[in-house]
DOLO-990012 format. One record per residue (C-alpha): residue number from 1; residue in one letter; x, y, z. Coordinates in steps of 0.001 Angstrom, whole numbers. Last residue first. Layout:
! DOLO-990012
<pt num="NUM" residuo="A" u="X" v="Y" w="Z"/>
...
***
This chain:
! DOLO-990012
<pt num="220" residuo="X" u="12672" v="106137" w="177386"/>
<pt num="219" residuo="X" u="11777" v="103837" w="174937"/>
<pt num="218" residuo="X" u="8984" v="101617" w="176134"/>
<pt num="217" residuo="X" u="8910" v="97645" w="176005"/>
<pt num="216" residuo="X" u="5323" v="96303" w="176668"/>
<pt num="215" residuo="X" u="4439" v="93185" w="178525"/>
<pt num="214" residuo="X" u="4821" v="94403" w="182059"/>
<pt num="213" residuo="X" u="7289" v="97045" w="182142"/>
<pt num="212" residuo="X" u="10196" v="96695" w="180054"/>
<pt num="211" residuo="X" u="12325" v="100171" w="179643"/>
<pt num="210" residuo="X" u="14633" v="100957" w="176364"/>
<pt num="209" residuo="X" u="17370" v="102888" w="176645"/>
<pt num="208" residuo="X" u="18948" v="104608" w="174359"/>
<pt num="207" residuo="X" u="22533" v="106121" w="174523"/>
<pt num="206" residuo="X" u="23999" v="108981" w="172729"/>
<pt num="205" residuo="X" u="24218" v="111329" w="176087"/>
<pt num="204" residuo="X" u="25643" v="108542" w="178216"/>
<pt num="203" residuo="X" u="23304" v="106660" w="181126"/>
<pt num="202" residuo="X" u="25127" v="105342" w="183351"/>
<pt num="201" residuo="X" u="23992" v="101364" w="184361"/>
<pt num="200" residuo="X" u="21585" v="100601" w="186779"/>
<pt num="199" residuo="X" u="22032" v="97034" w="187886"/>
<pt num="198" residuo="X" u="19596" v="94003" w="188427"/>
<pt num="197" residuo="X" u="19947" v="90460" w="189870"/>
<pt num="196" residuo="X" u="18650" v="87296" w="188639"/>
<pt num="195" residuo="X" u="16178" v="84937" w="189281"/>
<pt num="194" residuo="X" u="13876" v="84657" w="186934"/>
<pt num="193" residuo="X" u="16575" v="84679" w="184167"/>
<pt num="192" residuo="X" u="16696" v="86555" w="181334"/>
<pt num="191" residuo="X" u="18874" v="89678" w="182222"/>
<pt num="190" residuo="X" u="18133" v="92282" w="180497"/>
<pt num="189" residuo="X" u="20162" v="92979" w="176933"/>
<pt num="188" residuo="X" u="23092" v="95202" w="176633"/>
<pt num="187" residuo="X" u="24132" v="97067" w="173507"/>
<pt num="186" residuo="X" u="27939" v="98162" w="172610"/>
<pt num="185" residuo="X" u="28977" v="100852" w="169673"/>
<pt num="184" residuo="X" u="27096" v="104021" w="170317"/>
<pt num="183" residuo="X" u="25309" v="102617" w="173311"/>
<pt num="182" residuo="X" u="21780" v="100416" w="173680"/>
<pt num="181" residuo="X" u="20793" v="99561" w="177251"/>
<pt num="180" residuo="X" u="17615" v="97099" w="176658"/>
<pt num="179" residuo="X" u="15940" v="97330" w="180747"/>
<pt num="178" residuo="X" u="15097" v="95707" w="183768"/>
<pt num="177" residuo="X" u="12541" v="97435" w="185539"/>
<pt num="176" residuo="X" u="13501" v="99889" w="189129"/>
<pt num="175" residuo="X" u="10381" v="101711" w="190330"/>
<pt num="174" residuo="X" u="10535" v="104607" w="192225"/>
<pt num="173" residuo="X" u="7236" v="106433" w="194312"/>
<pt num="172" residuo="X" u="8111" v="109733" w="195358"/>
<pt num="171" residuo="X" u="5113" v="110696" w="197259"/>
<pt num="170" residuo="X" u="4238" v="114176" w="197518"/>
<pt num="169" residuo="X" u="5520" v="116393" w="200480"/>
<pt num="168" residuo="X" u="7661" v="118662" w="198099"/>
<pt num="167" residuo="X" u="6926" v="118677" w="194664"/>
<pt num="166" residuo="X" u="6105" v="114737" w="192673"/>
<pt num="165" residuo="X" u="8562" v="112688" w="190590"/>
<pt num="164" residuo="X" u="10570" v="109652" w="191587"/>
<pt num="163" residuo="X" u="8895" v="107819" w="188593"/>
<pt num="162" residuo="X" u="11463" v="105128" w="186541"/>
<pt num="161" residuo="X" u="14749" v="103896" w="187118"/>
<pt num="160" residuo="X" u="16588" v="101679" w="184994"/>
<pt num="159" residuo="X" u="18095" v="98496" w="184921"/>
<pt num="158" residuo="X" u="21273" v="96779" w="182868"/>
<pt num="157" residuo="X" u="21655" v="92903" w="183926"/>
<pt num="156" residuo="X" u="25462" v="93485" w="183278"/>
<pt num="155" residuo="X" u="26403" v="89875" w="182141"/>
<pt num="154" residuo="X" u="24654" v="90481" w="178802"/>
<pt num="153" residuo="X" u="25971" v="90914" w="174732"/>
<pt num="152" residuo="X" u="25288" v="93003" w="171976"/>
<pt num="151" residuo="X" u="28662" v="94164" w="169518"/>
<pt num="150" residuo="X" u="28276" v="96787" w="166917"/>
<pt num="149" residuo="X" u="31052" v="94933" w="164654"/>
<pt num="148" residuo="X" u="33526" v="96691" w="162763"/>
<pt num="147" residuo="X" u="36352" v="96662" w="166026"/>
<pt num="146" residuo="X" u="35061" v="95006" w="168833"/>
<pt num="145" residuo="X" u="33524" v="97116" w="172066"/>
<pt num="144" residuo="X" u="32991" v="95197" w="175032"/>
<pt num="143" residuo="X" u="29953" v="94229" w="176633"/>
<pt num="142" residuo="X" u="30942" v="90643" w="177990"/>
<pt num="141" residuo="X" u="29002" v="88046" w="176409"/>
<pt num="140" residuo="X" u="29091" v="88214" w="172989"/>
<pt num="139" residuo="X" u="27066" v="88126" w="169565"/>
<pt num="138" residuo="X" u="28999" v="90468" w="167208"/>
<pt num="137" residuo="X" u="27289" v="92534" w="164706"/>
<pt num="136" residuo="X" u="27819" v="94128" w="161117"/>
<pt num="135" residuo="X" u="27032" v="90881" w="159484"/>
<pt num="134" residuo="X" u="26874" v="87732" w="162223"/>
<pt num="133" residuo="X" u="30218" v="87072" w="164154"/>
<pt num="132" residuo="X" u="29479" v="85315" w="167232"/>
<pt num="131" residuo="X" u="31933" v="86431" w="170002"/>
<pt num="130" residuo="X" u="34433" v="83950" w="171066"/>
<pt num="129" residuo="X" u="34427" v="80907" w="173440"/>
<pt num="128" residuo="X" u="31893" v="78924" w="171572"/>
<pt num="127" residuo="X" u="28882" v="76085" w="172577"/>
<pt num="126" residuo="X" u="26769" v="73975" w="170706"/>
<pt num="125" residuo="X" u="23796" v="72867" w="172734"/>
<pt num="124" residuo="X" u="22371" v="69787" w="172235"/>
<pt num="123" residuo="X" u="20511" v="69434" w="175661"/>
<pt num="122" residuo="X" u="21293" v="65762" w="175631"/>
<pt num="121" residuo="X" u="24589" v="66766" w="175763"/>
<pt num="120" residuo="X" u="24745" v="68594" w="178903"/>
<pt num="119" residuo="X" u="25476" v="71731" w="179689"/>
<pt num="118" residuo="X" u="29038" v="73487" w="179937"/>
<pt num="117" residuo="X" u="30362" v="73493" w="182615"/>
<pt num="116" residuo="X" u="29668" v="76184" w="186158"/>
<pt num="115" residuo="X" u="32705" v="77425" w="186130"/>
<pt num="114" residuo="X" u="33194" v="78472" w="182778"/>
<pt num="113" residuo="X" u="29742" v="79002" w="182437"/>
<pt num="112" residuo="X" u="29088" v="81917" w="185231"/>
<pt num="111" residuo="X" u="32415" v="84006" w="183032"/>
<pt num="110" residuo="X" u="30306" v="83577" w="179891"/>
<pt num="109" residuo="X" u="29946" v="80801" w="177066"/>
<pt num="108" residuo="X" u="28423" v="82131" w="173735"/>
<pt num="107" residuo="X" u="25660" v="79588" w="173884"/>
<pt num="106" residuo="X" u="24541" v="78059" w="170783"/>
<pt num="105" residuo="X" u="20778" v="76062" w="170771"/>
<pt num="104" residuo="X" u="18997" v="75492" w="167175"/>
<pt num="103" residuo="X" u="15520" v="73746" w="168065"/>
<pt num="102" residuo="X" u="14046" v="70871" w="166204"/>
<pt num="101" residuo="X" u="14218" v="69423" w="169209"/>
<pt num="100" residuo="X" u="11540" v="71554" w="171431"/>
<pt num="99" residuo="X" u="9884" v="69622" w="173314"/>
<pt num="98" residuo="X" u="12868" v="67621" w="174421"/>
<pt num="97" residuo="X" u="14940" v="70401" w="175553"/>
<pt num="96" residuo="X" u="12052" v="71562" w="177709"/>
<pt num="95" residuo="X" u="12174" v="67550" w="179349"/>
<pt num="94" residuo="X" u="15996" v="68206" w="179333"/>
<pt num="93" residuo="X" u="15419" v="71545" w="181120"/>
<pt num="92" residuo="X" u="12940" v="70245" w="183911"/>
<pt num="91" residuo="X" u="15673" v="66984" w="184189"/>
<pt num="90" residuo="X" u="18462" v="69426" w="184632"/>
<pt num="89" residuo="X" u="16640" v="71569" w="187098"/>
<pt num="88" residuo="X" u="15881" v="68063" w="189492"/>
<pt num="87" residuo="X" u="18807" v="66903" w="189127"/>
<pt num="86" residuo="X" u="20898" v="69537" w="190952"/>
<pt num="85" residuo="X" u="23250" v="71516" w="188668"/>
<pt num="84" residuo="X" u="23355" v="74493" w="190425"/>
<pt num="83" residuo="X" u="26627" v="73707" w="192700"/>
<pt num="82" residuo="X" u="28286" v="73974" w="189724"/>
<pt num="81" residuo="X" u="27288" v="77488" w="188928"/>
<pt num="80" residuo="X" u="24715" v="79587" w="187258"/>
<pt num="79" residuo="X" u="24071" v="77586" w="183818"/>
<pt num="78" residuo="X" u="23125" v="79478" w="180865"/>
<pt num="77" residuo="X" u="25834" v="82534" w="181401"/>
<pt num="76" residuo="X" u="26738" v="84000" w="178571"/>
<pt num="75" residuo="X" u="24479" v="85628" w="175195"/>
<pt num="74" residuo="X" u="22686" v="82604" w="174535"/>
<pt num="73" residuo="X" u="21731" v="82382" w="170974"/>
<pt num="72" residuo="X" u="18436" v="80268" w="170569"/>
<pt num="71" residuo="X" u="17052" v="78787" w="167467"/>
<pt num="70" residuo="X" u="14170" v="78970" w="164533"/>
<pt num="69" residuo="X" u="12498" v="81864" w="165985"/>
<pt num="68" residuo="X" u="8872" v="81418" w="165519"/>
<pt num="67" residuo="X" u="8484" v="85303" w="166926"/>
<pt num="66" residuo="X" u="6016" v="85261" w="169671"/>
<pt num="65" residuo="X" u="5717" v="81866" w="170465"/>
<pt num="64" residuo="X" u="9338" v="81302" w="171035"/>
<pt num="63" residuo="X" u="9357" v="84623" w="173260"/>
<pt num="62" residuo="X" u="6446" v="82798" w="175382"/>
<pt num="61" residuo="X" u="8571" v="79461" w="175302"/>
<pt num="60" residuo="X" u="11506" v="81612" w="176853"/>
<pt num="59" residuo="X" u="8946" v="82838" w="179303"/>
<pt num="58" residuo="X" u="7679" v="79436" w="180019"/>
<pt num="57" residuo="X" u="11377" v="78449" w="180530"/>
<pt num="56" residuo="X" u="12175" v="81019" w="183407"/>
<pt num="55" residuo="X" u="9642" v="80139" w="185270"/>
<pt num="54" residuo="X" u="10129" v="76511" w="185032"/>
<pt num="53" residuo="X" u="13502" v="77294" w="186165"/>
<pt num="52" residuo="X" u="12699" v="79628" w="189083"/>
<pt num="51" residuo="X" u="9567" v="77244" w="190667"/>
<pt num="50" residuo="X" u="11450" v="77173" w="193837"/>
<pt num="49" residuo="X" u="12178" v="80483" w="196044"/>
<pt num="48" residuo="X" u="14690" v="81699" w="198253"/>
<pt num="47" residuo="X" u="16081" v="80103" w="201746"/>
<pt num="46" residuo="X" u="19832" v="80244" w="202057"/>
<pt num="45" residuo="X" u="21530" v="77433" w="202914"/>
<pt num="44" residuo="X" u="24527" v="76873" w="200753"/>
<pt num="43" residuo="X" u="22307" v="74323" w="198894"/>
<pt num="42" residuo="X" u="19357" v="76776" w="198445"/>
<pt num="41" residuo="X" u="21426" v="78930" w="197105"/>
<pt num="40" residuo="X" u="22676" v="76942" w="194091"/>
<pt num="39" residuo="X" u="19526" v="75776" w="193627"/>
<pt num="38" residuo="X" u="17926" v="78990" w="192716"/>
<pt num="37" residuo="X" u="20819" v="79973" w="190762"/>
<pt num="36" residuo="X" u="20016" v="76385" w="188992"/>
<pt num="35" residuo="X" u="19653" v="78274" w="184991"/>
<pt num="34" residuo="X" u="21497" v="82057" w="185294"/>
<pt num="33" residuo="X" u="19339" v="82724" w="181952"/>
<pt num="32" residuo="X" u="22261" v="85423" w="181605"/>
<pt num="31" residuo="X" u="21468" v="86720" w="177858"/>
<pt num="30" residuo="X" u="18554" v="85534" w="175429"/>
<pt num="29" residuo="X" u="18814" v="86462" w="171839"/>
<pt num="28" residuo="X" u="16208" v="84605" w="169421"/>
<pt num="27" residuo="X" u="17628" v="83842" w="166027"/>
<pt num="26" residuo="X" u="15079" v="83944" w="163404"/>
<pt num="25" residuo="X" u="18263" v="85207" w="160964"/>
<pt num="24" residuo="X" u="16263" v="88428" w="158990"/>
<pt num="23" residuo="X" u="14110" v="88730" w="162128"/>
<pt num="22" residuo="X" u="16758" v="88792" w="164832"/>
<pt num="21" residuo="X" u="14460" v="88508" w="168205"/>
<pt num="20" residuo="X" u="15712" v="90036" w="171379"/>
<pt num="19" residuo="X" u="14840" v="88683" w="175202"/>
<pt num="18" residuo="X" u="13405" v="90365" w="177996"/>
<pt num="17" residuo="X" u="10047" v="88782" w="177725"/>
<pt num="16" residuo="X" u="8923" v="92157" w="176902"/>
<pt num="15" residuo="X" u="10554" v="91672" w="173739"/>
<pt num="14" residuo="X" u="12920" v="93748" w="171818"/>
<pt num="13" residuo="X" u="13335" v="93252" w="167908"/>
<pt num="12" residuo="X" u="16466" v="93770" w="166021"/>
<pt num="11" residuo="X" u="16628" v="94977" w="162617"/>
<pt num="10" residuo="X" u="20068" v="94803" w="161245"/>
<pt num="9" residuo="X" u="22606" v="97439" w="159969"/>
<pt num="8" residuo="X" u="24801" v="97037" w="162946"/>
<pt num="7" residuo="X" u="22237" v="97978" w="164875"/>
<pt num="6" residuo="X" u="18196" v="99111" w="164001"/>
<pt num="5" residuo="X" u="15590" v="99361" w="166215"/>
<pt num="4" residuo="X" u="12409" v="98011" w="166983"/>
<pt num="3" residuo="X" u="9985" v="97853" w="170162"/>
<pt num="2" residuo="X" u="7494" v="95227" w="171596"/>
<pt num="1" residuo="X" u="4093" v="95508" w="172790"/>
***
């Protein structure tokens, strides 16, 4: 189940896969795919899980399926690092890359990207340092505020907090889902990646926040 709402006077669709579909454009919005975190850690050492890529591609193939966008914005932060560009997740990616050529790919680059590199060119991805201008709305990484444009961008990995209820001696059971963060002039989308990180951000009177939780998206 997905959700709608309107900013800067265009419809924007939210996903359960955690990404956001432009209907009038068929741009699909993705934000901090974090692509080789994974392997990043695993070469300093630290022991976390394989299979994160592919992952994170069959859910970008699931959002594909779901809304026949006709390209991919990238709202910051494709790659992870340097260190996260082992073979083996470049070759998964280039093989994606290759099923899908017909494909528009533009990443807005984010803090992770300028040290990390841009990706390669056979992944034919056209890549900016500024904000995406596109009618009333800037396409950005960093969630600030631009004047005329209702700007949506990532890098926060917004989350929110859900249950906690129950009188004394009942259980408080608290779940934390990644979530759409929506303020007056400044919207945050989840995290994409598999392997990513999560933060609650303040929650100001005008805001809305919508939840994912499975494969529905709930305003809370």
């Amino acid at each position: 189940m997905t959700a709608e709402i309107l900013v800067g006077g265009m419809r924007l669709r939210l996903l359960p896969e955690r990404a956001a579909f432009l209907p009038e454009t068929g741009w699909l919005l993705v934000a901090d795919a974090h692509v080789g975190k994974a392997a990043s850690f695993r070469r300093l050492g630290v022991p976390v899980p394989e299979g994160t890529t592919g992952e994170t591609l069959a859910r970008l193939d699931a959002a594909l399926a779901a809304t026949g966008a006709r390209g991919i914005v990238f709202l910051g932060d494709l790659l992870h690092s340097a260190r996260g560009r082992a073979a083996a997740t470049l070759d998964t990616v280039a093989r994606w890359r290759l099923a899908h050529a017909a494909l528009e790919l533009t990443l807005v680059r984010g803090n992770h990207d300028r040290h990390a590199g841009d990706p390669p060119p056979a992944w034919g991805v056209r890549c900016v340092d500024d904000a995406l201008p596109l009618g009333g709305l800037a396409l950005a990484h960093h969630p600030e505020p631009r004047p005329g444009a209702y700007v949506l961008a990532g890098h926060l990995h917004p989350a929110v907090v859900v249950g906690g209820g129950g009188g004394p001696g009942r259980a408080r059971d608290r779940l934390r889902l990644p979530c759409f963060h929506f303020g007056p002039a400044v919207g945050v989308l989840p995290a994409f990646g598999a392997f990513t990180g999560m933060q609650v951000l303040a929650r100001g009177p005008a805001d809305r926040v919508y939840a994912i939780a499975g494969d529905a998206v709930r305003a809370l």
